[in-house]
N, C-alpha and C positions, 0 to 999 in steps of 0.2 A: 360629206357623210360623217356622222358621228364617229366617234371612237371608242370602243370601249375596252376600260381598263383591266386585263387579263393577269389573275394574281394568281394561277397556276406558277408560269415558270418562274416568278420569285421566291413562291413558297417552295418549290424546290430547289432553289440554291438556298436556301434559307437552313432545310434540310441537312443539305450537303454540307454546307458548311459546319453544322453541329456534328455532323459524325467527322469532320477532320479535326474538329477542335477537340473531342472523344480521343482519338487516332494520337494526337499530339500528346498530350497530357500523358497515355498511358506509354508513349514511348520514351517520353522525358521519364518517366517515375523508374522505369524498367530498360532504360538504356539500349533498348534494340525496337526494331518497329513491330507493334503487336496490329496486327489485325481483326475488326470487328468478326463476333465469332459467325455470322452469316456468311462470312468469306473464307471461312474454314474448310475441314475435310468430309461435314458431313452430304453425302447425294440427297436428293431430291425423295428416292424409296424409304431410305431410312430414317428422314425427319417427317414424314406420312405416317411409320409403321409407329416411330417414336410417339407422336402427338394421339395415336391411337391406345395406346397404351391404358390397362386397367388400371387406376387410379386407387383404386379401394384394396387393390392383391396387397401391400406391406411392400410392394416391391421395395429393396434396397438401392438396389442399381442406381449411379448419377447417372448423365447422356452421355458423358464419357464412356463410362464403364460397357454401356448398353452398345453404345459403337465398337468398343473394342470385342464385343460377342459376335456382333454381328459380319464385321470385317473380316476379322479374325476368318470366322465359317468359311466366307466366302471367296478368302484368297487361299484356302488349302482343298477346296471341296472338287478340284480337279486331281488331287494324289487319291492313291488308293484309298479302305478303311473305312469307316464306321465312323460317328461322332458318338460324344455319350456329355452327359452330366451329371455330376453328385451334388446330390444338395439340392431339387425341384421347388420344394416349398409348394405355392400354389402355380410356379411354371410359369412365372413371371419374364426371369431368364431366359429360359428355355423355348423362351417366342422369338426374342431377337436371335438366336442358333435356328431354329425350324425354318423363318423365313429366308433365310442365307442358303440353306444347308443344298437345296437341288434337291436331288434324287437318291442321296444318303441317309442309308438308315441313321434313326439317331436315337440311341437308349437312354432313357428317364430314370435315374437310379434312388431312391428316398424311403423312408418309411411310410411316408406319407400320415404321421399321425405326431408327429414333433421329435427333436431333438433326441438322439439315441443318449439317454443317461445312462450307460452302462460303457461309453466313448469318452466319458467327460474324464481326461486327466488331473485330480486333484493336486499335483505338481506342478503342473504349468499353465492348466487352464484357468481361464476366469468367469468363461462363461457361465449365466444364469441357468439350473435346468426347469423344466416344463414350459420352453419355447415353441414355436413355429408347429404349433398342436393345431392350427386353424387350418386345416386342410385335409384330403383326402384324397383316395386313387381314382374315385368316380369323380370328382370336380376336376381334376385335371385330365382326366382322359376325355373327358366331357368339353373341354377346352382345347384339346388338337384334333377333334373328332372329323375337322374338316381337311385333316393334314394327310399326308402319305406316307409310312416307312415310318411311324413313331412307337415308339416299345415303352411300355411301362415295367419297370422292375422294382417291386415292393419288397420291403425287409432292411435290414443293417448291411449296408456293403461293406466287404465283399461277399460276408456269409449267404448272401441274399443270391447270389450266382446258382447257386448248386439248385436252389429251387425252377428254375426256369432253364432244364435240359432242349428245351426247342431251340433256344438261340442262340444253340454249338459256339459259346463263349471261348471254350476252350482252341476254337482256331482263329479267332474274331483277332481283328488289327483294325488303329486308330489313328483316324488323322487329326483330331480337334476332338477336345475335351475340357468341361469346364468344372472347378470345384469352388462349391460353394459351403463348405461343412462345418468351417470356423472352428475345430477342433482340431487339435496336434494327434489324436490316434487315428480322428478319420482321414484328415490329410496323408497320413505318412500310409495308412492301407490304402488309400488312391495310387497316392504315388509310385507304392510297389507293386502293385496290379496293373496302371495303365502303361508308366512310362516302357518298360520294356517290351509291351504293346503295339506301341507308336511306330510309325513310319515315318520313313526319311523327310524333316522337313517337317513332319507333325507340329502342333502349339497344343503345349498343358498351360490352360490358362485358369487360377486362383483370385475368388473374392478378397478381401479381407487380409489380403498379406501387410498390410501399413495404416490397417483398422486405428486411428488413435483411442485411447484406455477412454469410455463413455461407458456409462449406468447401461447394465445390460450387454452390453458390446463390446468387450476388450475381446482381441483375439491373438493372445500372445502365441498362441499354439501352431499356430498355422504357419508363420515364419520359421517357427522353431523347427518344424515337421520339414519343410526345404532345406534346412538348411543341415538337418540329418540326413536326410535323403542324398542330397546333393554334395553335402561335403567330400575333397576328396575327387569329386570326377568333374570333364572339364567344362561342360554346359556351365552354360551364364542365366544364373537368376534374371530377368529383365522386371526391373519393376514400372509400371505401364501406370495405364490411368488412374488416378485413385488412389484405390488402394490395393489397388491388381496389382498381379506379376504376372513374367511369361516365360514358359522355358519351350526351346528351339530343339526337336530332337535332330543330332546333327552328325551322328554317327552309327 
């Protein structure tokens, strides 16, 4: 009987061997063994919801970034508390928090109509104003519409609270919250609104805290804004993916 030549399992060592030879090179360059990032942290949910992802929002987020929202969520969403986010845009973020989140309400905090310039610190900020105007409260609510527990809160935070008496803010506690605001005045009013908020073990996690200086983009404020807030007490800044940071409430 004939034989025929089967070039499946060659072209799979073939394969394999290109990814050890990958493997090699990047741990000679980098002195420790790196592995291909398919062998990473991220689950099966989260490179689905990833690759689903609207394309067209501005979204900023790397997949880092995106993972560190969505993990984040999901390893606190059994403490008490509420989630919340500053900084929506068009709620791009605020997809990877939503799918994580369970059964936890989660407040949308934004103007919903671009960059509050009356926030913008001429001292220390550098940001561009009349930014992230391409949005509104009906496209974003139009976008979780299939969600459970999501709150839309329109206006300048924190001023924007007193407006929305339904969602007794004033006894409200957080276990996950994300800032996205890139300014040193709206950071540090986050920080002083949510952190003492927070529950034991809560994460305040921030965009933009290791932003490098780019047209448009520098965010010197936002570091600046933690590091006034924070000075002084004894939480650990963690700077995470990116250009995140993370603070642990731990007391």
């Amino acid at each position: 009987m004939k034989k025929y030549f089967k070039a499946e399992p060659y072209l799979r060592r073939i394969g394999l061997l290109g990814k050890l030879f990958r493997f090699s090179i990047k741990t000679i360059k980098d002195g420790t063994p790196v592995y291909e990032r398919s062998t990473l942290k991220y689950d099966g949910v989260f490179e689905e919801l990833f690759s689903r992802r609207e394309r067209g929002m501005e979204m900023s987020l790397t997949k880092d970034e995106a993972y560190t929202l969505y993990s984040g969520a999901l390893a606190v969403r059994h403490l008490e508390g509420a989630m919340a986010e500053v900084g929506v845009y068009r709620g791009g973020s605020a997809r990877f928090i939503c799918e994580a989140k369970g059964d936890k309400d989660l407040y949308l905090f934004d103007t919903f109509e671009g960059m509050p310039e009356s926030r913008i610190s001429a001292a220390i900020d550098t940001w561009q104003g009349k930014t992230h105007a391409t949005t509104s409260i009906g496209e974003v609510r139009s976008r979780f519409s299939g969600h459970k527990n999501i709150y839309l809160v329109k206006g300048i935070f924190p001023d924007s609270i007193s407006g929305y008496p339904e969602f007794d803010f004033g006894n409200k506690r957080f276990c996950f919250v994300n800032l996205d605001v890139d300014l040193y005045q709206s950071t540090l009013d986050a920080l002083e609104y949510f952190y003492p908020r927070m529950v034991l073990y809560g994460r305040i996690v921030s965009h933009n805290y290791n932003l490098s200086p780019i047209p448009g983009g520098d965010t010197p404020g936002v570091k600046a804004a933690f590091m006034k807030y924070f000075g002084g007490k004894s939480e650990a800044i963690i700077e995470i993916a990116d250009t995140q940071c993370m603070v642990i409430k731990s007391q």
